[in-house]
C-alpha positions as CSV (number, residue, x, y, z in Angstrom):
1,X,-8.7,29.5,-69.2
2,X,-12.7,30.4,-69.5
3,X,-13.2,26.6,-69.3
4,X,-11.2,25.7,-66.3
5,X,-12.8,28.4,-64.3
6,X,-16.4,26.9,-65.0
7,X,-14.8,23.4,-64.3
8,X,-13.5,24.7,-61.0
9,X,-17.0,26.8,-60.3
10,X,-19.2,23.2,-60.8
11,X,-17.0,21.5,-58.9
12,X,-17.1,24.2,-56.1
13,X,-21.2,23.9,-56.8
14,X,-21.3,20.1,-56.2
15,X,-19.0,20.4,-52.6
16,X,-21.3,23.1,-50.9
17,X,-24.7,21.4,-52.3
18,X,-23.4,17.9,-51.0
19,X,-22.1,19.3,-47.6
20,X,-25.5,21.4,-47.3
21,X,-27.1,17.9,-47.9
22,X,-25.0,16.2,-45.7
23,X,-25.7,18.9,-42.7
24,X,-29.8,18.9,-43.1
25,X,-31.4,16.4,-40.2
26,X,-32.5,12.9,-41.6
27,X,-35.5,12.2,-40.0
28,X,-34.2,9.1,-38.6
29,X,-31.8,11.7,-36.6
30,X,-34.9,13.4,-34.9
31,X,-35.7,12.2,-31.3
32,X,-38.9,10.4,-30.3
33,X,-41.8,12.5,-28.3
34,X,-43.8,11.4,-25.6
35,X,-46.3,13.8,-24.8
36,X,-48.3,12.7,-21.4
37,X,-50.9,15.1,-20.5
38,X,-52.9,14.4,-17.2
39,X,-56.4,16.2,-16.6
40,X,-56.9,18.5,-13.7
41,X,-53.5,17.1,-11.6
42,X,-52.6,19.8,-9.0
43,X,-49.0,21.3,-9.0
44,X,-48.8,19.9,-5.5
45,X,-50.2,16.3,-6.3
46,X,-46.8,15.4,-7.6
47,X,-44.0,14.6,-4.5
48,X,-41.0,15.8,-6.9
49,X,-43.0,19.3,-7.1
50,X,-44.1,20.0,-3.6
51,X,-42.1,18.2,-1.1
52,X,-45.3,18.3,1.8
53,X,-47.1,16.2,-0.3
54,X,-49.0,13.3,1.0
55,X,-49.4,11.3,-2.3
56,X,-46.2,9.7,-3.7
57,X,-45.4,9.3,-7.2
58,X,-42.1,7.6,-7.7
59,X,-42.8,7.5,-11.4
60,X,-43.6,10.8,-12.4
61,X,-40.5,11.9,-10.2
62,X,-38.1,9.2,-11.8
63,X,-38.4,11.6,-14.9
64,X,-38.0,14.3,-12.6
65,X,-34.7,12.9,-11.6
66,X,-33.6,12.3,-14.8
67,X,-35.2,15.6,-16.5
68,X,-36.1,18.9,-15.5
69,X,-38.4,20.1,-14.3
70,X,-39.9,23.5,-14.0
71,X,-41.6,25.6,-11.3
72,X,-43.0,28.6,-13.2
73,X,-44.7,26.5,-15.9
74,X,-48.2,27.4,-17.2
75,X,-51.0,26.3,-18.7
76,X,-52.8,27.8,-22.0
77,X,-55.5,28.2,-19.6
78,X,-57.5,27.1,-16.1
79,X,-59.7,24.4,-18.2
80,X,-59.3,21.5,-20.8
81,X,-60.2,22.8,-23.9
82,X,-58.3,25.6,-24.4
83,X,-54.9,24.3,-23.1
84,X,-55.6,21.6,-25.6
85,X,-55.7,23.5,-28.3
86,X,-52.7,26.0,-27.4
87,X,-50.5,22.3,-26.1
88,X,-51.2,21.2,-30.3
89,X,-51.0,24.5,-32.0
90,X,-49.0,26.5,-30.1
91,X,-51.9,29.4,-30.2
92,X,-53.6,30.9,-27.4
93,X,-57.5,29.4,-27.8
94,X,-59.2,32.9,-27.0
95,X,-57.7,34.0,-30.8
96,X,-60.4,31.3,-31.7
97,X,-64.5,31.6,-31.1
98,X,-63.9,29.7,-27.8
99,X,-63.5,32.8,-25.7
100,X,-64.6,31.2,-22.3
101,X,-65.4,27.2,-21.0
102,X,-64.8,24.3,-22.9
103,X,-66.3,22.4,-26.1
104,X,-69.5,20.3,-25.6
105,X,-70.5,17.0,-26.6
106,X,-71.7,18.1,-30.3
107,X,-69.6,20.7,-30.7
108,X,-67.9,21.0,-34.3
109,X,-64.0,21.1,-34.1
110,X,-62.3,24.0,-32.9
111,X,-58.9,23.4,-34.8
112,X,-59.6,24.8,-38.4
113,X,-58.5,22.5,-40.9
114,X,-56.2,24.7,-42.4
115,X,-54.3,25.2,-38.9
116,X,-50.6,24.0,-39.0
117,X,-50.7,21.5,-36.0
118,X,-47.6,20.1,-33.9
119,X,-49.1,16.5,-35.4
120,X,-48.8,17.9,-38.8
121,X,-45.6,19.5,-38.6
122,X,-43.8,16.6,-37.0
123,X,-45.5,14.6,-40.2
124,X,-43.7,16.9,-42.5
125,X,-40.3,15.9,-40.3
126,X,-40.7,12.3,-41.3
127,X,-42.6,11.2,-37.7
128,X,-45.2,8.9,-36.9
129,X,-48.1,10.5,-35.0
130,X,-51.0,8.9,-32.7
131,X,-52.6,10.5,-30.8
132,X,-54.7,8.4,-27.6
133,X,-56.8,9.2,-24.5
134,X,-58.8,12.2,-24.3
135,X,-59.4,14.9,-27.5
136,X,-62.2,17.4,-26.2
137,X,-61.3,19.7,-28.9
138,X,-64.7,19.1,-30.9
139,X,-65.7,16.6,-33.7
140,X,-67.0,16.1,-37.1
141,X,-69.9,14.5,-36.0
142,X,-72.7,13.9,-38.2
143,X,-75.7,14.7,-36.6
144,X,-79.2,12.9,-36.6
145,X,-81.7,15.7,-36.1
146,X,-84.7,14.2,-34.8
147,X,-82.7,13.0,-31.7
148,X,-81.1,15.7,-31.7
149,X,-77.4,14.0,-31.0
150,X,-74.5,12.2,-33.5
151,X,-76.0,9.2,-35.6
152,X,-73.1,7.0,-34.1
153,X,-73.4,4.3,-37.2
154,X,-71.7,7.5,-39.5
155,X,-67.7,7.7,-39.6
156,X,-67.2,11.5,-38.1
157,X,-65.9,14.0,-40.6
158,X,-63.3,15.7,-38.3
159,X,-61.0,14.7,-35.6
160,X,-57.4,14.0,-35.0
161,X,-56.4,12.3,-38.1
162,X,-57.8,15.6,-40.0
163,X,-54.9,17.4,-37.9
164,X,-52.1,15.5,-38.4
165,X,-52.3,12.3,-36.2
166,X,-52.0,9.1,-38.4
167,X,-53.6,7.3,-35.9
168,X,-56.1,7.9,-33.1
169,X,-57.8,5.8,-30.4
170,X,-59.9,8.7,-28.3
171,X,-62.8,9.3,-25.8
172,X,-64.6,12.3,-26.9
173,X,-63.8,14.9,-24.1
174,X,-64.1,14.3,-20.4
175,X,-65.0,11.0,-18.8
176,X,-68.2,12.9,-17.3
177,X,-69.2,14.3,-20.5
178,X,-71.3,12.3,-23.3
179,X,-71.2,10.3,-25.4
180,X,-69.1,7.6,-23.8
181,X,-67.7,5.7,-26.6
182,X,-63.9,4.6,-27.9
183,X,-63.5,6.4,-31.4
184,X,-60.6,4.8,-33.3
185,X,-59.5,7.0,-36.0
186,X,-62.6,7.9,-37.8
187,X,-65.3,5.4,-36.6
188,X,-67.0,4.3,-32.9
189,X,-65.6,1.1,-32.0
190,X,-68.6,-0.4,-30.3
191,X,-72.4,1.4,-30.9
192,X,-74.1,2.6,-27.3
193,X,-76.2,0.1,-26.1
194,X,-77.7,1.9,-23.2
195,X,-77.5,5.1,-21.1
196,X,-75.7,5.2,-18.3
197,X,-75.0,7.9,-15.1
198,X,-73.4,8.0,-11.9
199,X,-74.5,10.2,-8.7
200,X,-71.7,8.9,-6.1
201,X,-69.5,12.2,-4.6
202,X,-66.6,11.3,-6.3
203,X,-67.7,9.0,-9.3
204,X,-70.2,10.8,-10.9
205,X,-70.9,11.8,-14.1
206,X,-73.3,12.8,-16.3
207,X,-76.5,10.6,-18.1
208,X,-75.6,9.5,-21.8
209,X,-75.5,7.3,-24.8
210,X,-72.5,4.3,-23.6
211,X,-70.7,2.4,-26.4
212,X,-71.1,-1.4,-25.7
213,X,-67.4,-1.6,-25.1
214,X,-67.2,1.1,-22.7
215,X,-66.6,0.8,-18.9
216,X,-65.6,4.0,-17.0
217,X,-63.5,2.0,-14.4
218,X,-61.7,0.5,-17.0
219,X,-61.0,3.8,-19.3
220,X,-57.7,4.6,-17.9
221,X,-55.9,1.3,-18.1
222,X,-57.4,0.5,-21.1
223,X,-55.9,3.6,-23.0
224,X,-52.9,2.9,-21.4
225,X,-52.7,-0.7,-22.9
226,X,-53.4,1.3,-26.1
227,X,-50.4,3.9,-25.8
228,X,-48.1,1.0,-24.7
229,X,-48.8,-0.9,-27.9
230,X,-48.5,1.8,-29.9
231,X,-45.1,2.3,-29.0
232,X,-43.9,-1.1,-29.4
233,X,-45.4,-0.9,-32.3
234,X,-43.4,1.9,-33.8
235,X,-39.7,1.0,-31.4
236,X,-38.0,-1.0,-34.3
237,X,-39.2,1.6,-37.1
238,X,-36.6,3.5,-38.9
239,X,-38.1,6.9,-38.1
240,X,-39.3,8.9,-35.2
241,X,-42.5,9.0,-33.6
242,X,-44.8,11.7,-31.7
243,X,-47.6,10.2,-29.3
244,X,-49.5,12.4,-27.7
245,X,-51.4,10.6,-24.8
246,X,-54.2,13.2,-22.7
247,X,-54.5,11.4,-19.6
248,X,-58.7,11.0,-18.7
249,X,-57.5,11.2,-15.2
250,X,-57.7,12.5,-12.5
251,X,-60.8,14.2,-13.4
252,X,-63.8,13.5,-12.9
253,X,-65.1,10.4,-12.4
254,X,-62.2,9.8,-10.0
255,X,-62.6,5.9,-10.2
256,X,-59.4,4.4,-8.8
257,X,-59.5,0.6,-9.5
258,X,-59.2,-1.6,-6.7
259,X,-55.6,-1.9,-6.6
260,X,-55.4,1.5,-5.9
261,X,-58.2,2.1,-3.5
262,X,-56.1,3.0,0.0
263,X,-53.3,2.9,-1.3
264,X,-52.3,7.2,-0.9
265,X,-53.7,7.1,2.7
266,X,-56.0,10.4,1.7
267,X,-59.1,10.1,-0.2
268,X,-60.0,8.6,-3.7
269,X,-58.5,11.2,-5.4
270,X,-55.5,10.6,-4.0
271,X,-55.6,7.0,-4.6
272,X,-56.4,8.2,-8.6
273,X,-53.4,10.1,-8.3
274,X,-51.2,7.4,-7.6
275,X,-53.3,5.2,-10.6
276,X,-51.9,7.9,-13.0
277,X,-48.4,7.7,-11.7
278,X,-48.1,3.4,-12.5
279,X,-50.0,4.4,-15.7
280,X,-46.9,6.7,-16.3
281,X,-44.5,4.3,-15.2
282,X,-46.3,1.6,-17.5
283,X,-45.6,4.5,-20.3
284,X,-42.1,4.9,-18.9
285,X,-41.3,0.9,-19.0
286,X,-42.4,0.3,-22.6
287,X,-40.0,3.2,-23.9
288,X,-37.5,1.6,-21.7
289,X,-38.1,-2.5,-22.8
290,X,-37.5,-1.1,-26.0
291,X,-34.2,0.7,-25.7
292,X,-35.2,3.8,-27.3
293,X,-34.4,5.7,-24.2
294,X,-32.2,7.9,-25.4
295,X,-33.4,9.4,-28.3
296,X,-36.7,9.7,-26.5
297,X,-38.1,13.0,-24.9
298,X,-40.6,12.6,-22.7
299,X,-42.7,15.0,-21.1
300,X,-45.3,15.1,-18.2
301,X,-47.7,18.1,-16.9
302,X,-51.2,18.4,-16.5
303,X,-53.9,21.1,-18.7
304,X,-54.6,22.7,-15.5
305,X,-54.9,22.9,-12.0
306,X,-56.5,20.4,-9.4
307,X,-60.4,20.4,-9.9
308,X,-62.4,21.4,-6.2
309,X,-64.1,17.9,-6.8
310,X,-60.9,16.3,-5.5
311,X,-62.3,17.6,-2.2
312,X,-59.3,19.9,-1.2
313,X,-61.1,20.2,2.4
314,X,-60.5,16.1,2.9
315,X,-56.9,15.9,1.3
316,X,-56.0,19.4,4.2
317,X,-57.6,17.2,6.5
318,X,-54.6,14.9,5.8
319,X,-52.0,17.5,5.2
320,X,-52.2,17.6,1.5
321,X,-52.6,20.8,-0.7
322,X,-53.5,20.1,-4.5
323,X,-52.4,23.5,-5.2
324,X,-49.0,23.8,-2.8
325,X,-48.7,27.2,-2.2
326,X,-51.0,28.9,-4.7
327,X,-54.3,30.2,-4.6
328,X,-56.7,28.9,-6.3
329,X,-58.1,25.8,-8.2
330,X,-58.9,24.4,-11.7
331,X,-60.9,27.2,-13.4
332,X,-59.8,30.3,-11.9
333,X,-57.4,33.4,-12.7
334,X,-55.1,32.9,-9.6
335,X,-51.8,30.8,-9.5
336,X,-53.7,27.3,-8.3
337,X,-55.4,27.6,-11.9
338,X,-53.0,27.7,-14.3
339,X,-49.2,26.7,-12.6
340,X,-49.5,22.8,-13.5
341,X,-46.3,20.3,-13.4
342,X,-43.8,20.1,-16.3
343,X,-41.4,17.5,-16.3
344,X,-39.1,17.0,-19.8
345,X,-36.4,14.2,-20.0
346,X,-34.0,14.3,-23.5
347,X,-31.1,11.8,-22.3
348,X,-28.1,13.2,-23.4
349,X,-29.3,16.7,-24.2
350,X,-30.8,18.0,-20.3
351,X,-28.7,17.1,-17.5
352,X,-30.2,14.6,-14.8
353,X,-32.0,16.4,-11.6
354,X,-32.1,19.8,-13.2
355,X,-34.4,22.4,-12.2
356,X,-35.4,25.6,-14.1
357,X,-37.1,28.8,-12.4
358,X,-37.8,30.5,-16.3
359,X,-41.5,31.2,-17.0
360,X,-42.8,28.8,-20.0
361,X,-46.0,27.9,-21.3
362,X,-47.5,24.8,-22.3
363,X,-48.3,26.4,-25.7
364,X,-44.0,26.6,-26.2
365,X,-44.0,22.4,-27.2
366,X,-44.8,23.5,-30.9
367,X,-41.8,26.0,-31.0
368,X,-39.5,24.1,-29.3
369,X,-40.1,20.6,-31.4
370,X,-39.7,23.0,-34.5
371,X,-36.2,24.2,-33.4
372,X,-35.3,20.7,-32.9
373,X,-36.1,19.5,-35.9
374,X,-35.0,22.4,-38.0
375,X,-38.6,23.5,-39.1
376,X,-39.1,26.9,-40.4
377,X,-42.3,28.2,-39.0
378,X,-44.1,30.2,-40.9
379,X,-45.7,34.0,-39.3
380,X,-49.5,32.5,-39.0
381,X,-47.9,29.3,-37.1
382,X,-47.6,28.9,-33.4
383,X,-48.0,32.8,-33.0
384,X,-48.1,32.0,-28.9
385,X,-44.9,29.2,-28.5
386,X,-41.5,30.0,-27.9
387,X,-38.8,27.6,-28.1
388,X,-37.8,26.2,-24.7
389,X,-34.4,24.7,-26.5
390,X,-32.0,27.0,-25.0
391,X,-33.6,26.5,-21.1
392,X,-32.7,22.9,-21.8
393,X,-29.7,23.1,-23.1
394,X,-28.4,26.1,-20.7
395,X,-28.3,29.0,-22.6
396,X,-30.9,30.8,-20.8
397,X,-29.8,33.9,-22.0
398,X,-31.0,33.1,-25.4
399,X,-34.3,31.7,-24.3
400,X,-37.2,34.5,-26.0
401,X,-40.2,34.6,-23.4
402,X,-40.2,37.5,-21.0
403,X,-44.4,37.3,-20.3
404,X,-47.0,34.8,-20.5
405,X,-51.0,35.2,-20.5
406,X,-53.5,33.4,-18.6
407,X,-57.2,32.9,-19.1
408,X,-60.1,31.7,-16.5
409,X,-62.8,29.7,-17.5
410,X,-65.2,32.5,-17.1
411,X,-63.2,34.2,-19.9
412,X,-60.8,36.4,-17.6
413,X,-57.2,37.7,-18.3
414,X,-53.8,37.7,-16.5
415,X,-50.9,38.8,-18.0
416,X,-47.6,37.9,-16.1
417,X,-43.9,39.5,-16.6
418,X,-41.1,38.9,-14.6
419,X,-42.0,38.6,-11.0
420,X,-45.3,40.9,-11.3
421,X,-48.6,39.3,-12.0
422,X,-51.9,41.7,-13.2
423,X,-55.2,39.5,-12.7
424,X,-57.9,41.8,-14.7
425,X,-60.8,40.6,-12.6
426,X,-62.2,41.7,-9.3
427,X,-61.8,38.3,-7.9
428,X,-61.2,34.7,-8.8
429,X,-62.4,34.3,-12.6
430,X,-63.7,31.0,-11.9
431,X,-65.2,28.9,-8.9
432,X,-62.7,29.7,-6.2
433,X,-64.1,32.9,-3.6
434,X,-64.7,35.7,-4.4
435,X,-66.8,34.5,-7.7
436,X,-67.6,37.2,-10.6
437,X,-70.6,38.0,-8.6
438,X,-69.3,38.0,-4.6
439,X,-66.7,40.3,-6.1
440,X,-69.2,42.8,-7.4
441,X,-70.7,42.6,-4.3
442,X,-68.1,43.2,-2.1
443,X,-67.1,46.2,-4.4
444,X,-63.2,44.1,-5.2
445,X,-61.1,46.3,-7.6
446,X,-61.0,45.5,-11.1
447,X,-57.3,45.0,-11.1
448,X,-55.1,42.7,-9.0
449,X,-51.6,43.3,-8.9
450,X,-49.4,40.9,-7.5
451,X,-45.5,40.6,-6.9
452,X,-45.1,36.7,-6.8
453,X,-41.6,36.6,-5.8
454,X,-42.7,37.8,-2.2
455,X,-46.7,36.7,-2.4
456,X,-46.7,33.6,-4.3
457,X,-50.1,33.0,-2.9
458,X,-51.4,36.1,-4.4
459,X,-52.6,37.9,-1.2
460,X,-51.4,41.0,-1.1
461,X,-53.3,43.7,-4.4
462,X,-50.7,46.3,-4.6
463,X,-52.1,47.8,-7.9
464,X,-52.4,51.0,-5.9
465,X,-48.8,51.4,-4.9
466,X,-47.7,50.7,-8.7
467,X,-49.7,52.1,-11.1
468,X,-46.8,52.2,-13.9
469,X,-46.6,48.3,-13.6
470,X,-50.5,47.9,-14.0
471,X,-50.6,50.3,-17.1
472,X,-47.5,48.5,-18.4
473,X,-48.5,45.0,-18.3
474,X,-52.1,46.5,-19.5
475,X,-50.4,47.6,-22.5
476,X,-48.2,44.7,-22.9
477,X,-51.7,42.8,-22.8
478,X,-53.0,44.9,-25.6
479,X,-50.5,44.4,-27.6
480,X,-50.2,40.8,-27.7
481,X,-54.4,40.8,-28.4
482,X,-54.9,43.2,-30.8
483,X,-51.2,41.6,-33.0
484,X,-52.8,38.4,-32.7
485,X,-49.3,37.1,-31.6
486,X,-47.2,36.9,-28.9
487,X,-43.7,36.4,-30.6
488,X,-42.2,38.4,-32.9
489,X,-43.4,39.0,-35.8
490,X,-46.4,40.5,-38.3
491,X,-50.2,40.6,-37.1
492,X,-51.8,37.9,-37.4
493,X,-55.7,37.9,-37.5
494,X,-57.8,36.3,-35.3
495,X,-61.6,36.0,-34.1
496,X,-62.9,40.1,-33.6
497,X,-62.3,41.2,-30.1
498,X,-66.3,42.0,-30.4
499,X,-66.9,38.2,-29.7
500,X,-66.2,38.1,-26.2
501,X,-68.4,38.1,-23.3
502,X,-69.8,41.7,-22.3
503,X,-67.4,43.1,-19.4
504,X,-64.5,40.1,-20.2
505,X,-62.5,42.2,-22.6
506,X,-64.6,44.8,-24.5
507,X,-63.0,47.7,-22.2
508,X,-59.7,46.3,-22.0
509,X,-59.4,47.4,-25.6
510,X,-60.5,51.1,-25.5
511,X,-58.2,54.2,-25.5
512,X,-58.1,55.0,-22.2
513,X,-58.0,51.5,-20.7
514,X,-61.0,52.3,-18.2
515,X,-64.0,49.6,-18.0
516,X,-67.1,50.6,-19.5
């Protein structure tokens, strides 16, 4: 009898262990992702998002037609860096040393090595990860002293294949910003041979060291070219793949080639614009020729709003608003800065022509790929992403994020929940009027609070009819610094609250919540 009843308890063993087996996700059954990231691209640049817009992009809005797309998307912050680093680590960069602007040309990595990554965890899943186009998240560069800049014959120590990426073709950071050289996986492709600058309105950027091999005008296409082959390359592979491809464009230099000079009837940013949208479609076409459509999700949004360099003056002029109805611009606290484009396409999992009105952040990526793919994030992972899987899937009611926090380039907070919005600056944050210092001299408020359900364009300061709101979302804001989180879960640590700038935070984080 003793033996039967161990004969029937192994055999009872070996069915749950084989159907638990059978039930866990081979990585073959794990979709393809297709991260495009354009650089300063205005919410209203893209026709599927603001329907007065004079620029047309029939790509972008084909995935919009086929997607969703969501109006209350944000991200990480109103410049490159930082959304960067929240879009691959599903963090908020001010937990990091980088408490305002962006990395530099020399500046050592800002992801610590030890940092789970959305590259590394989709590794652990079985994927294959490249990431191509723009990093300007730092790199290992080994420096020669005397000149005071990268000895460019050295292999760097750092960058994206120290993160999880098994392959990387990048440009530094910005196509304005030195050096200007291709860097495939470890090592510069072709050693600068000369120094090169540009001084026209919208062309410009700054003097530096230029690889041999590098030609601005041709920096867009060519990366293109690069992302295309990549994904041939890996189409007929049996396991998934993650590319992440940061756009250079439309930033600055906005250097449309001449196909595409005229071709928006605005200005040459306009004419970029619509060079981003065939790069897209290019992108789109390659995923298509090789019939991995449908278990590929694809998504589209830009690190932050439209840059002032786009000339907003000119594009009103012809009846074009970079920033639709928001205030603001690349850089700064209000709407304009932060609200970008986001466009996701999953055949077979989001319904065609969808549009969703819930609040996410560009940090949620990380979150959302984990709940996909069954990975168990641990408490000091992707403290700031929640998983967007139930907003795709339509069951909003389970969906986690109920506020989101924005930063300024000048190092400025906003915290936003439900349809109330508390900017804690006196005026902009960034370049937009009033600056930092026209808002001290005008004698602006500290706090802004705005109810963007009836002022979307952030108008109206009501702080001083709802002072229960502004202490709330104060707190709230506390909270989710001082926990080093934004989800659930235990503290985290993070770089000391000391760091920031004088007047940014500091006060924001004493007992009675008054500025110092």
């Amino acid at each position: 009898m003793l033996f039967s009843i161990r004969k029937i308890t192994l055999f009872l063993i070996v069915i749950i262990f084989s159907w638990s087996c059978s039930h866990e996700k081979a990585p073959g059954d794990n979709p393809n992702l297709v991260y495009i990231l354009a650089d300063d691209l205005g919410y209203g640049d893209i026709s599927s998002c603001n329907p007065d817009s004079k620029i047309i992009t029939p790509n972008i809005d084909m995935i919009a037609s086929e997607g969703m797309m969501f109006t209350d998307a944000h991200s990480g912050s109103a410049v490159c860096t930082p959304t960067r680093y929240g879009i691959l680590t599903g963090r908020y960069s001010w937990r990091t040393r980088l408490k305002q602007g962006v990395t530099w040309s020399w500046d050592r990595p800002l992801i610590d090595s030890s940092r789970l990554t959305i590259a590394s965890m989709l590794k652990e899943k079985g994927y294959s990860t490249a990431c191509i186009g723009k990093w300007h998240l730092g790199l290992g560069w080994l420096m020669d002293e005397e000149k005071g800049k990268a000895d460019f014959s050295q292999a760097l120590t750092a960058g994206p294949n120290d993160h999880g990426f098994d392959y990387s073709f990048i440009i530094p950071a910005s196509l304005d910003i030195p050096p200007y050289v291709y860097i495939e996986n470890h090592h510069i492709t072709s050693q600068p041979d000369r120094i090169t600058s540009d001084t026209s309105k919208f062309g410009w950027w700054r003097e530096g060291d230029t690889g041999a091999d590098f030609v601005h005008e041709k920096v867009l296409p060519y990366l293109t070219d690069k992302a295309v082959e990549w994904i041939n390359s890996q189409a007929k592979k049996d396991k998934p793949f993650f590319l992440y491809f940061p756009l250079p464009a439309p930033h600055t230099p906005i250097l449309p080639t001449a196909e595409f000079k005229g071709v928006s009837r605005t200005n040459p940013y306009g004419d970029f614009v619509v060079m981003v949208d065939h790069m897209v479609g290019r992108v789109m076409e390659a995923v298509k020729l090789n019939q991995i459509e449908d278990n590929t999700i694809i998504i589209f949004t830009s690190d932050n709003g439209c840059s002032p360099e786009a000339d907003f003056e000119q594009l009103l002029g012809f009846g074009h608003s970079p920033g639709f109805i928001y205030r603001g611009h690349k850089a700064d606290i209000f709407e304009g800065g932060h609200r970008v484009p986001f466009i996701m396409k999953w055949a077979g999992h989001i319904n065609a022509g969808e549009t969703s009105n819930n609040i996410v952040s560009l940090n949620d990526i990380m979150a959302t790929m984990a709940d996909i793919t069954d990975y168990k994030l641990t408490a000091n992972t992707a403290e700031d992403s929640y998983s967007m899987l139930p907003v795709l899937t339509g069951q909003h009611e389970k969906y986690g994020r109920e506020s989101v926090i924005h930063h300024s380039v000048n190092g400025y907070f906003a915290i936003r929940k439900g349809k109330w919005k508390l900017n804690v600056c006196a005026g902009s944050g960034g370049w937009s009027h009033p600056t930092e210092s026209e808002a001290e001299k005008m004698g602006l408020p500290w706090f802004q609070l705005y109810d963007l359900d009836n002022d979307p364009g952030e108008r109206n300061n009501i702080a001083a009819d709802y002072p229960e709101i502004v202490n709330e979302l104060k707190g709230l804001l506390k909270i989710h610094i001082l926990e080093g989180r934004s989800t659930p879960g235990s503290v985290q640590e993070f770089t000391p609250a000391e760091n920031w700038p004088e007047n940014k935070l500091k006060y924001e984080l004493t007992s009675d919540n008054k500025k110092e």
